[in-house]
N, C-alpha and C positions, 0 to 999 in steps of 0.2 A: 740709432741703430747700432749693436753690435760688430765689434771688427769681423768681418768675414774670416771663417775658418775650415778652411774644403778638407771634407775627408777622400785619402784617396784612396780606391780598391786596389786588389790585387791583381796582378794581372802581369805575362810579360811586355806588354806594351812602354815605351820609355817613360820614365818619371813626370817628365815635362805635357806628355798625352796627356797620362791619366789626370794633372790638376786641370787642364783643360779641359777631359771629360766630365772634371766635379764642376767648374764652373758652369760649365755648359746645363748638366743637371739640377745645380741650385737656381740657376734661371728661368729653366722652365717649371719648376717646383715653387715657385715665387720666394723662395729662402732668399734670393737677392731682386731687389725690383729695377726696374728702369732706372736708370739713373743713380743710382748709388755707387758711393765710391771705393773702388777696392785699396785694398792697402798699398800702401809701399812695396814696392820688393823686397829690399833690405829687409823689411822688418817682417812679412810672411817666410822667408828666405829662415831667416832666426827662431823663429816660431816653430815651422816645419823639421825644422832641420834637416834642408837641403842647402846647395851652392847657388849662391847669385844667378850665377848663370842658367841655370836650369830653370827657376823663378821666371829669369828675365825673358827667356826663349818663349816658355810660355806664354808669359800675357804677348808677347808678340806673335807668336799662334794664333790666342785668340783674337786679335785684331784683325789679322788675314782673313779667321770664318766670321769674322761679322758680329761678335760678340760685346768688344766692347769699342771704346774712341778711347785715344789716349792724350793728352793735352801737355805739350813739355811746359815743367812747372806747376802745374795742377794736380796730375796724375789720369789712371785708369777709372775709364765710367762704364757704367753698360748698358749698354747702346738703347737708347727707344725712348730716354729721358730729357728734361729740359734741361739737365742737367750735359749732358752729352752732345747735343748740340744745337743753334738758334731754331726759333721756332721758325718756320715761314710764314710771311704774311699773309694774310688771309685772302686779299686776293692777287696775290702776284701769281703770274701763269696761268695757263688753263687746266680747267681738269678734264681729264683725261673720260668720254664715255663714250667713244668709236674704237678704241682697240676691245676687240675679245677675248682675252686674254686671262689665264683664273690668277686667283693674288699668290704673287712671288713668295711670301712669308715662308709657306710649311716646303717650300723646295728649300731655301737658303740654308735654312736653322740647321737641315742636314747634309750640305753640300760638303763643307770640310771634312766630316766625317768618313762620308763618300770617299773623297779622295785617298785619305788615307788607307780602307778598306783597297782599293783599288789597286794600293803598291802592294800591297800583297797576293794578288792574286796571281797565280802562277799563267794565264794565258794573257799577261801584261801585254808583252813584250810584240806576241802577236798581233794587234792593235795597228804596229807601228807600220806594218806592214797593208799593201793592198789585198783589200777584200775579195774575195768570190763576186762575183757580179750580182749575187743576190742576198749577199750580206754572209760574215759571219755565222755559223750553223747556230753559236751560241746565240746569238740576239736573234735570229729567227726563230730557235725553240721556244727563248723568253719573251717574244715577239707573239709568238700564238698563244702562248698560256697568258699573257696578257687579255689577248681578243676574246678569249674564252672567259675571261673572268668579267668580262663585258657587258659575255650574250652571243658571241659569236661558238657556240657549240661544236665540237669538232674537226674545232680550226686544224686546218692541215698546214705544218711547218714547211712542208717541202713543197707549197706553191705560195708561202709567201717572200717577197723582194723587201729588203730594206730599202727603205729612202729617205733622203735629206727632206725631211718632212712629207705634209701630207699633199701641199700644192706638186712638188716632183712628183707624188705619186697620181694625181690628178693628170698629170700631164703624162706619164706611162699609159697611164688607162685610154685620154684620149689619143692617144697616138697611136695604140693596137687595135681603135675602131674607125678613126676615120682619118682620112688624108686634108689636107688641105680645101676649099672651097666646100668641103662637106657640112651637112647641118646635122647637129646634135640639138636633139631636142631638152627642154629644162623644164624647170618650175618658172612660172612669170615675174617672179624677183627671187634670185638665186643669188647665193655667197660671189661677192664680188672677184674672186679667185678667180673661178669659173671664167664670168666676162673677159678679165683680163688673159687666163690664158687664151682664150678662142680669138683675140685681136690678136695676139702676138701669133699667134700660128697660124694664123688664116681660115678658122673652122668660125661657121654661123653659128648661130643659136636661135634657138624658135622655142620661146616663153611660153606655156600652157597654164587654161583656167588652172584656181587653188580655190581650194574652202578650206571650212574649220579646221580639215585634217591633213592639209597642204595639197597635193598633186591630184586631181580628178580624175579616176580610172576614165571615165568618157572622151573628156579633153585628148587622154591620151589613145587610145581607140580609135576616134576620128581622122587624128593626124597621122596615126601609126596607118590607118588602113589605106593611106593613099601609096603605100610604098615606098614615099621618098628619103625614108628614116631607116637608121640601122642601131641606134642607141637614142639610151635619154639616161640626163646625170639626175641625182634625186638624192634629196637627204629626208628619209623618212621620220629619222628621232629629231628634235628639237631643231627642225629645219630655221637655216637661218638664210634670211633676214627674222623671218614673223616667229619662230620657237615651235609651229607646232610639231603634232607627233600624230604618225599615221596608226590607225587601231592594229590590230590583227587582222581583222573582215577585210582592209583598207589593203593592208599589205598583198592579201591572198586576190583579191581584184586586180592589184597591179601585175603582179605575175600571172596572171588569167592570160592577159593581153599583153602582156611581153613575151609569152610562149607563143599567143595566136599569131602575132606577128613576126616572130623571130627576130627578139628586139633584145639587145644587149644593156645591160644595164650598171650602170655607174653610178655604187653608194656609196655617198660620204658619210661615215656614220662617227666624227669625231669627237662629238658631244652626247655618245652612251654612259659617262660614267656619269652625267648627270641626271639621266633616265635612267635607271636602274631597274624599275616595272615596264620599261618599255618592249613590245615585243618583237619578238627575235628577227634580224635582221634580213635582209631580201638575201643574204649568202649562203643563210642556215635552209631558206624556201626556195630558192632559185640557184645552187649553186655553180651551172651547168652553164649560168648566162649572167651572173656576177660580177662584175669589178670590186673586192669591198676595199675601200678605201679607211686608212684611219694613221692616229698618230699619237705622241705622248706633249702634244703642243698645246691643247687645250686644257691638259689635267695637271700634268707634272713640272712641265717646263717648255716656252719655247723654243730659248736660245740651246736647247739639245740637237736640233733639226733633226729629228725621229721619227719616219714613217714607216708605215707599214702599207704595201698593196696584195693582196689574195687575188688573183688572176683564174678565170677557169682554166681546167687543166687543157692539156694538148695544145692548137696551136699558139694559142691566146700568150700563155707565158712563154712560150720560145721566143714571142714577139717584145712581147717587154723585155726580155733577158737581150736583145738581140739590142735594145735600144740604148738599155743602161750603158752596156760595151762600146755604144756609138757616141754617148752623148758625156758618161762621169765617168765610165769602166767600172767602177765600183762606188757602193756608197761609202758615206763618212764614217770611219770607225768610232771616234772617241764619244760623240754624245751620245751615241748607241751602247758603247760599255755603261756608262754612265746608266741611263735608262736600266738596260738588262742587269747590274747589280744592286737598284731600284727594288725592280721584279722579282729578284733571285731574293733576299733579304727581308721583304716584307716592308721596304719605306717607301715602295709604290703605295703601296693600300693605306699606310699611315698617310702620306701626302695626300692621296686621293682624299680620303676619311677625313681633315682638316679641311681641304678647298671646297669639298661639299657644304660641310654643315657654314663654313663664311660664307658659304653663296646663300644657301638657305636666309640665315641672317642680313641679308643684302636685297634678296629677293621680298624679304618681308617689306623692309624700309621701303621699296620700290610702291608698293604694293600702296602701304600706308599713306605715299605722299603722295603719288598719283590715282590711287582710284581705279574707278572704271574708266579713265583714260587710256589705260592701258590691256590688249589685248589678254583675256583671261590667261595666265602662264597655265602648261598643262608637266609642271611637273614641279617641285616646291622650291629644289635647287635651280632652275634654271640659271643662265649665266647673260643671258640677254633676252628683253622684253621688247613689246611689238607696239607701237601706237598707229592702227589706221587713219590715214586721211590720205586726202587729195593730194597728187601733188606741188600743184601752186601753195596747198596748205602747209603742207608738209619743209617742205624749201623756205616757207616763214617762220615760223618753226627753227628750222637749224639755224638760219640768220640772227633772227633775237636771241637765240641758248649765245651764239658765239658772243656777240656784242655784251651777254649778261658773264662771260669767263667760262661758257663748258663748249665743249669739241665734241660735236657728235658726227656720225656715221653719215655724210652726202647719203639725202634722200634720192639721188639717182644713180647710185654705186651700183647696188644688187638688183635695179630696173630692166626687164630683157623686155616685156612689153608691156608701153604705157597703157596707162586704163585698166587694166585688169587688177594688178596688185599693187599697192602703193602704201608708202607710209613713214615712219622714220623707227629704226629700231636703235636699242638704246642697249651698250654696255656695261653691265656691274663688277666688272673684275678688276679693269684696270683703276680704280682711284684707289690712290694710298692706302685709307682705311673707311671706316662706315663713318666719321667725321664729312670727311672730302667730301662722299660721296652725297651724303644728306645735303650737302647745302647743294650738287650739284642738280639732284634732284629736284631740288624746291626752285632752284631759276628755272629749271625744264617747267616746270608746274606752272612757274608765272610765266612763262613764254608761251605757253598751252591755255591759259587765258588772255592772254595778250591777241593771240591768234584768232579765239572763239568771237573775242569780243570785238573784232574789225571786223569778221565776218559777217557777222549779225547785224553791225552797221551798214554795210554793202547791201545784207537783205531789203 
């Protein structure tokens, strides 16, 4: 290979940026691959004709964003090669397919970048300071143009609250409907968040029938007609545990019988940007009687802690504004800048637009080495797949994956009531890359005949 030789643009940005920016570009341009070695300093430093030190600052920059490894005695590599660093063995550790979480990659690439953008923004400074109780005007302006770019049509900036993710905001919503010993109605396996907050705070939960399209407008009729109910939490787009997604007909039923009854409704809708034809959300049709819930935890980044809640208007947000003040006073500023100059910028939608199409990709593999094992996905990115069974099966299942080296999701995590919905669902985001994932995939496969084949014995 050729000695590396960056050109750098114009620009007033310092010397030292901009060869960071060239390396950065020649990396993604494949002009440099994984693993190749950049020169010396000295001798790029002589080349360019700049100072050592400017050279030097550099490539120490790029070690900071993640660019390259630097090895005293060897030199600078860049980063993703065998050359950069040992391989790991092939089965050392588990692999990782109970977090949900989308691949770190297209956040990282531009986090540095980020940062630097950041020091110049002239509302830095404010940051440092406590927020408004409902966030920042800026991140709840870029907070709604987010949600609207979703599907959330109309979003109104001034009834949504920042929060340190979407569980805080989960935990707003149930706290402006019910008190303590209250029962909030769900779906019959719901995001294990959920559970968790109603054990810490002391609210029930009462699981309702699902079909193919998640929550039964009847199921929920039935129980809503008794009176004893004042909400029910619902994630209509790729409901998780099982991924499905409620139609339109589906939607316009559920708000039928949340208006008959005057039933409040709590949507998590955090997995829209992987629905992207999914239809518009119970906020846009009901917004009178909405919680919507969402965040940049699923798409962009977790460790941002980014949520967002939309509140109906009048008393509903006094009560969450009322709670923020009681419980943080304000939310977190900095990974909400982070986020909003994301959004502001346009390396939301590139991040988004990368994590999709690797899910896409991921999704397929799922597909290919499970089969009809797996609950038909209803949308092609999906980020986590459904496998029905029993739960005695199901808990067989997770026991052989772990013994075989993968970590999945406790089959009785997202369980609110037994018999009705059951299964193990399965994460594609968090393994390293589509390597990992394939082989964690095919122990799930043999462990999914393993299962089949003791059963049939038993029969």
């Amino acid at each position: 290979m050729s000695v590396w030789t960056p050109t750098l643009l114009e620009g007033a940005a310092p010397i030292y940026e901009r060869l960071v920016d060239a390396l950065r570009a020649d990396i993604a341009s494949g002009a440099l691959a994984a693993g190749a070695r950049l020169p010396p300093q000295r001798d790029l430093a002589h080349r360019l004709g700049l100072g050592l030190g400017t050279v030097t600052r550099a490539y120490v920059e790029a070690e900071k964003a993640g660019l390259v490894d630097a090895h005293v005695g060897r030199g600078s590599f860049v980063r993703g090669g065998a050359a950069t660093k040992p391989a790991r063995a092939p089965d050392s550790g588990l692999i990782n397919l109970f977090h949900n979480i989308a691949p770190s990659s297209p956040a990282e690439a531009r986090l540095a970048d980020t940062l630097n953008r950041l020091r110049k923004r002239p509302d830095l400074f404010e940051h440092l300071g406590y927020s408004p109780s409902a966030g920042m005007e800026v991140q709840r302006r870029a907070g709604a143009a987010w949600l609207e770019r979703g599907g959330l049509t109309g979003a109104d900036w001034t009834r949504l609250v920042c929060t340190a993710g979407a569980q805080q905001a989960l935990t707003l919503a149930f706290g402006a409907v019910a008190r303590p010993g209250d029962t909030v109605l769900c779906e019959a396996s719901t995001f294990y968040g959920v559970k968790a907050l109603a054990e810490h705070a002391g609210y029930r939960l009462k699981g309702l029938a699902m079909d193919a399209q998640g929550l039964r407008p009847d199921a929920l009729d039935e129980a809503a007609a008794t009176g004893a109910y004042r909400a029910v939490a619902i994630q209509p787009t790729l409901q998780n545990p099982t991924g499905r997604i409620m139609s339109a007909g589906r939607r316009a039923q559920i708000v039928a019988v949340a208006r008959k009854h005057d039933l409040l409704l709590i949507e998590d809708d955090i997995y829209a940007v992987y629905a992207p034809d999914a239809p518009p959300p119970f906020a846009v049709l009901a917004p009178e009687r909405t919680f919507h819930v969402s965040a940049v935890s699923k798409s962009l980044a977790p460790g941002l802690r980014h949520g967002f809640l939309i509140a109906p208007p009048g008393e509903h947000i006094d009560r969450v504004l009322r709670a923020v003040r009681a419980l943080a006073y304000a939310p977190p500023a900095f990974g909400g800048l982070i986020a909003t100059q994301w959004i502001e910028d346009g390396a939301a939608d590139a991040i988004v637009a990368e994590v999709v199409s690797e899910m896409t990709e991921r999704l397929t593999l799922a597909r290919e080495i499970l089969g009809g094992v797996i609950e038909a996905p209803m949308s092609p990115s999906a980020p986590h797949v459904w496998l029905p069974m029993s739960e005695l099966d199901a808990e067989r299942l997770a026991g052989r994956a772990l013994r075989g080296g993968v970590e999945l999701t406790p089959p009785s995590a997202p369980v609110v009531e037994p018999g009705l919905t059951t299964g193990v669902r399965l994460c594609l985001g968090a393994a390293r890359d589509r390597h990992e994932l394939e082989r964690g995939l095919r122990i799930v496969a043999a462990a999914v005949a393993d299962v089949d084949e003791r059963a049939r014995a038993v029969i």
